[in-house]
C-alpha positions in Angstrom: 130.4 159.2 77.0 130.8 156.0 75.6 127.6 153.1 76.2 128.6 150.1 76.8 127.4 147.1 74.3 125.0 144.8 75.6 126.0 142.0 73.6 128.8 141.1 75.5 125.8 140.5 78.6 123.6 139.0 76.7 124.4 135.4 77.8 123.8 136.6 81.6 121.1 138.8 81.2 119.1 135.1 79.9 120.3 133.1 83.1 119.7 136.0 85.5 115.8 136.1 83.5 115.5 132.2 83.8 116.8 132.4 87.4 114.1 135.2 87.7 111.6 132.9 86.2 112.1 129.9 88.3 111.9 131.8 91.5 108.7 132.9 90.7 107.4 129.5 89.2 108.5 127.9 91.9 107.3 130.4 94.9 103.9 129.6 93.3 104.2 125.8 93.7 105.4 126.2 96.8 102.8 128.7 98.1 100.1 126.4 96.5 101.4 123.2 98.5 101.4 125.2 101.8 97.9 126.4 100.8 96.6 122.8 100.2 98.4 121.7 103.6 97.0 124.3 105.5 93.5 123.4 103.8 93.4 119.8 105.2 94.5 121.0 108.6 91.5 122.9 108.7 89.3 120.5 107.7 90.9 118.1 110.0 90.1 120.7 112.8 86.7 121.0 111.9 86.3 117.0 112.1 87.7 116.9 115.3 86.0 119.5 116.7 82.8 118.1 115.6 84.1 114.8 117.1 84.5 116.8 120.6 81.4 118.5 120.3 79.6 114.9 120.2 81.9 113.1 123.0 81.1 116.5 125.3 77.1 115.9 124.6 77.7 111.8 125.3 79.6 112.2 128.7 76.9 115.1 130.0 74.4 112.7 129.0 76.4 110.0 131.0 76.8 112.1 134.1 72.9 112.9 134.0 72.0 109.4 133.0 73.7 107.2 135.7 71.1 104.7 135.7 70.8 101.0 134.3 67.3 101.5 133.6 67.5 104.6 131.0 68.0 105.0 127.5 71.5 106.6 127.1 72.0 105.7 123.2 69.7 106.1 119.9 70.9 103.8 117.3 69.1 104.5 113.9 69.0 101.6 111.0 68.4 102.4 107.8 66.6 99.4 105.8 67.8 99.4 101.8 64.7 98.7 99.9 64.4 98.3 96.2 66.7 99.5 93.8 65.0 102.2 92.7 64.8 103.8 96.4 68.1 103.0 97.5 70.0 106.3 99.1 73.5 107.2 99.1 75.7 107.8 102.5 75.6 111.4 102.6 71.7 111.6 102.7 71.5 108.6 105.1 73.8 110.3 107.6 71.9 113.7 107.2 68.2 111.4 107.9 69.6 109.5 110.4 70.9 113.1 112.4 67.5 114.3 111.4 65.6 111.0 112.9 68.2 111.2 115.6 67.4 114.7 116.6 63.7 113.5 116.5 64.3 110.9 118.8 66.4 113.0 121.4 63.5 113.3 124.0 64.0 109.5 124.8 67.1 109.8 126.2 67.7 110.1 129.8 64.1 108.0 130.7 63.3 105.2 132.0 62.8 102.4 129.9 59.4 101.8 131.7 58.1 105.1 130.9 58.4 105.0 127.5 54.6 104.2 127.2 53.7 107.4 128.6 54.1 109.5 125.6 52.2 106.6 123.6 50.5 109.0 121.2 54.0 110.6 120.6 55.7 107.7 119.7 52.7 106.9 117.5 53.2 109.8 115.5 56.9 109.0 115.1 55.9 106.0 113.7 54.1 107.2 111.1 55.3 108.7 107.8 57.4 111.5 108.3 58.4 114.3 104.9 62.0 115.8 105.6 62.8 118.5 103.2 65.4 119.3 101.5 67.7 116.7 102.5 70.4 116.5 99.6 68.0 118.5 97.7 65.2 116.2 97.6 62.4 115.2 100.1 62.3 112.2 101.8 59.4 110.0 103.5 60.8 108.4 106.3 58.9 105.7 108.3 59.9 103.4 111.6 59.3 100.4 111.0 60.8 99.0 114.5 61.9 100.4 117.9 63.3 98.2 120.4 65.6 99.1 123.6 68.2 96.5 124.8 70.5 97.7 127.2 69.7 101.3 127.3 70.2 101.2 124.0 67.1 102.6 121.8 67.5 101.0 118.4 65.0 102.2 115.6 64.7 100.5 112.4 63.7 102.6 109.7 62.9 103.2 105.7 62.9 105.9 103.7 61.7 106.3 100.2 62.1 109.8 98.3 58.9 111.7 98.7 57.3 113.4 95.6 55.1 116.2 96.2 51.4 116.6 94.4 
C-alpha cells in the first residue's frame, strides 16, 4: 500500500490550522465580552435593588408617618475642614449611612417631642469613634441639628481619629 505525500496538502493543512486558530481566538474574545456584559448587568441589579430596598423603607415610613408634624427625612451634611482632614466620597457615604443609622430613632416623632430624649441627643452630640470605616477610624461630631419641614438636617465634622 502506497501513502500518500503530504506535500501536495500542505498549503491546506496551514489554512485549516489558522482557521482552527481564529475560531479559538476569537470564541475567547467573544466569551470575554459576554462575560464583561453579563458583569455590569449584575452590578446594575445589585444597584437597583439597593435603590428598591431604600424606596420600600421610604414609602413604609410614609404610610406610618402621615403626619405634618413628624420627622420623615434625616439629611446628614458633612462640613470639609482643613486640608489635612478632608475625606474622600466613599468614606463620607459610608459615615453618613453610619450617622444615618444613628439617627434612625427620630423618624416617625413628633417634632415637639424631640426634647424628651434630651440626654440622648446630647450624647449624639458629642464625639463619636466609628471604626474601621475605609480602614481608618473616624471622630465624628454634630455640630448642628435643625428640622424644617419634617426634615431633620444634621450638620456634621469628622476628623480621622488616632488611637493612644
Amino acid at each position: 500500500m502506497r501513502i500518500p505525500s503530504f506535500d501536495r496538502f500542505q498549503k491546506f493543512m496551514q489554512v485549516t490550522a489558522f482557521f482552527v486558530c481564529g475560531m479559538v481566538v476569537g470564541s475567547a474574545v467573544y466569551s470575554a465580552l459576554e462575560n464583561d456584559v453579563v458583569e455590569g448587568f449584575i452590578l446594575r441589579n445589585y444597584q437597583l435593588e439597593e435603590q428598591l430596598e431604600t424606596m420600600r423603607m421610604d414609602l413604609k415610613l410614609a404610610q406610618q408617618v402621615r403626619k405634618e408634624n413628624v420627622i420623615n427625612n434625616i439629611r446628614i451634611i458633612f462640613q470639609q475642614g482643613t486640608e489635612e482632614n478632608k475625606i474622600d466620597i466613599l468614606t463620607e457615604t459610608a459615615l453618613k449611612k453610619k450617622v444615618k443609622g444613628d439617627l434612625d430613632i427620630f423618624l416617625g416623632r413628633s417634632i415637639y417631642d424631640i426634647n424628651t430624649d434630651a440626654v440622648f441627643v446630647r450624647k449624639l452630640l458629642s464625639t463619636k469613634i466609628y471604626d474601621n470605616v475605609a480602614d481608618k477610624d473616624y471622630a465624628v461630631s454634630i455640630k448642628t441639628i435643625l428640622v424644617v419641614d419634617g426634615v431633620l438636617q444634621a450638620w456634621v465634622e469628622a476628623k480621622i481619629h488616632l488611637r493612644k
